[in-house]
Phi, psi and omega in degrees: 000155179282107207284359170299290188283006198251340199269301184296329164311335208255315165324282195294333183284336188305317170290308181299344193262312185279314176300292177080019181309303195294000190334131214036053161276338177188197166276354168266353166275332158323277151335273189309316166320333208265344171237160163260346187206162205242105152286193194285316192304332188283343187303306178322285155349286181298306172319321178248017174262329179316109153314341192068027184278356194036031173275322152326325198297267180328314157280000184280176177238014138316333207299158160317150032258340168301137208292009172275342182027064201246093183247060165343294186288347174285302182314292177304312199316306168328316201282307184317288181282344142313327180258343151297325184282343209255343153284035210217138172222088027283144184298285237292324204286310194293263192012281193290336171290329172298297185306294173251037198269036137302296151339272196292328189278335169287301148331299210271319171327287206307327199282302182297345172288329162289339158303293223286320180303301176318318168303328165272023164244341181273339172133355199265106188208167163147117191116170176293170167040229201307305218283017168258000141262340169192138202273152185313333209255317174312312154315265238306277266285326185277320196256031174285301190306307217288336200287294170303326167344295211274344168287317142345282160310310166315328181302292223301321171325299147272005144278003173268336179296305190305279128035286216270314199250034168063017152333132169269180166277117199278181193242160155352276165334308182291341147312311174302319174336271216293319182319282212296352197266317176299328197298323213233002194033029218292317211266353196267004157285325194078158165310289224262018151073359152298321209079158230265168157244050211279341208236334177222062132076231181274016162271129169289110197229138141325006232235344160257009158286309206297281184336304181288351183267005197270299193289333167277288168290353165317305198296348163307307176309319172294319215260338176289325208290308180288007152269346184286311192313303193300321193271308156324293217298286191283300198279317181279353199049056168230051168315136193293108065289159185231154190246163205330282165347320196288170162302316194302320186260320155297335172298292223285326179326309213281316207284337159300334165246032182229002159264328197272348173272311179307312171326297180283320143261028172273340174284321180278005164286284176307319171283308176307340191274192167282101175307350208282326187250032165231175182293103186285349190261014171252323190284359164295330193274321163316340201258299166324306177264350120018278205294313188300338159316299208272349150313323175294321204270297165324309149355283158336220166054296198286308182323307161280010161254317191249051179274018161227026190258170173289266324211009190297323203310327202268316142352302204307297218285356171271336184256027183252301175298357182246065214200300191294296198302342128351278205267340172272013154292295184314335175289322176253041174237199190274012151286001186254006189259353162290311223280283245257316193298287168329335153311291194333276201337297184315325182289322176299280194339295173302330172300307216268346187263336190275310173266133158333045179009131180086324189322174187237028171277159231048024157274000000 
């Protein structure tokens, strides 16, 4: 680990635990209060409970120009994507996504979209809607692999997190816990239940809690659509297409257009804020793969709105690709900061039921 960014995070969580200005502000003032002294897993810990809402930012009275120079969210956001790469399996693929993931995430569309059209030009066809430009058994034998490839990694991934910030077999509760606090994007309220300040500086707004629940359950509704499809498919005898009226077309329609809105305004978030209080050597690739969501999801869309035009096939095979490049992406992109986040939670939990407040555990 970079013992740079672990030293200065941990120089700045040390001040704030003696000032306590920010006290309840989120789940990492708490967390951090809660020790006197920070081994590394706890930097960890703290890093990844962190939101990026900067409101400790905006209230300390540390900040530059005073010689205490304390900018916490900058500081954790480093520490944070630092510790993605190094849990990330293989680590060198999040590295090169951070660095270039405009780049990559823009190839692997374009490269796979061009596979999937070669395929369908070698005959693998057969079938109604979609299984008439590229046939069922063709999906799953590509997107089966691709599917599991990420689950995979993520295991191994947060069993290494888990590893470094000292996790137990966590019990029910610490799920339930950690389930309401994501459910409810709860830290991006702030404690006193305003909302963050991410996108206008010390004014309080909602409107980047609102985005991600836009992009979490859209992306939920998709991921229901395609397990309902799947239970049809295999279980029902019912193979697709399917009309408007079905689970398939009620889950994907509402949840394709609420990633795609969520998507977009996240974006348009992230460029109004201050870069100054993020990882600047993370946000292309944050941005990036951003785009390549509502790209899956708007893709969708266009398909099932012009799926009976000349133009499906070449639709198909660009939203099949940015689908593929989706899912052999996610362990190193900012979609694994969903995964890694919930740990955290899970670890919060377990903390506040397991531990003594004040203890000097982690010194």
């Amino acid at each position: 680990m970079s013992t740079d960014l672990i030293q200065e995070a941990r120089r700045q969580a040390e001040i704030c635990n003696a000032c306590r200005y920010c006290e309840g502000f989120c789940s990492v003032f708490p967390s951090l209060q809660s020790r006197r002294a920070f081994a590394d897993g706890d930097i960890t810990q703290l890093a990844n409970l962190c939101h990026n809402c900067r409101g400790c930012y905006y209230a300390c009275q540390y900040t530059a120009p005073h010689e205490f120079d304390l900018n916490l969210p900058r500081a954790l956001a480093e520490v944070r994507r630092e510790s993605w790469e190094r849990f990330a399996w293989p680590a060198p693929l999040a590295r090169m996504f951070h660095t270039h993931g405009d780049r990559i995430a823009l190839a692997a569309v374009a490269g796979f979209a061009v596979l999937f059209m070669a395929i369908r030009a070698l005959g693998s066809a057969g079938g109604e809607g979609f299984y008439s430009a590229l046939s069922h058994a063709a999906m799953v034998a590509i997107f089966l692999p691709a599917f599991l490839f990420p689950l995979l990694s993520l295991a191994i991934g947060v069993g290494r997190y888990w590893r470094e910030v000292a996790g137990s077999l966590p019990h029910p509760r610490d799920f339930v816990a950690a389930l309401g606090m994501a459910g409810r994007m709860k830290d991006l309220a702030a404690g006193h239940g305003d909302g963050c300040n991410f996108e206008d500086e010390d004014r309080f707004s909602h409107a980047r809690r609102h985005a991600h629940h836009a992009v979490m359950y859209g992306f939920l509704l998709c991921f229901a659509s395609t397990v309902s499809g799947t239970v049809m498919h295999y279980f029902l005898d019912m193979p697709a297409p399917y009309p408007i009226w079905s689970a398939p077309k009620l889950l994907g329609v509402p949840g394709g257009v609420l990633l795609t809105i969520g998507c977009i305004w996240m974006i348009v978030l992230k460029r109004r804020a201050d870069p100054d209080l993020a990882d600047v050597a993370a946000q292309g690739g944050e941005l990036a793969f951003i785009a390549l969501l509502g790209f899956v999801a708007l893709s969708g869309l266009a398909v099932y709105a012009l799926g009976n035009t000349a133009i499906m096939p070449s639709l198909l095979a660009l939203h099949l690709g940015s689908v593929l490049a989706f899912f052999l992406l996610t362990p190193f992109t900012k979609m694994a900061h969903g995964v890694y986040r919930f740990a955290a939670l899970v670890r919060d939990a377990q903390s506040k039921r397991t531990e003594r407040p004040g203890s000097a555990k982690g010194a």
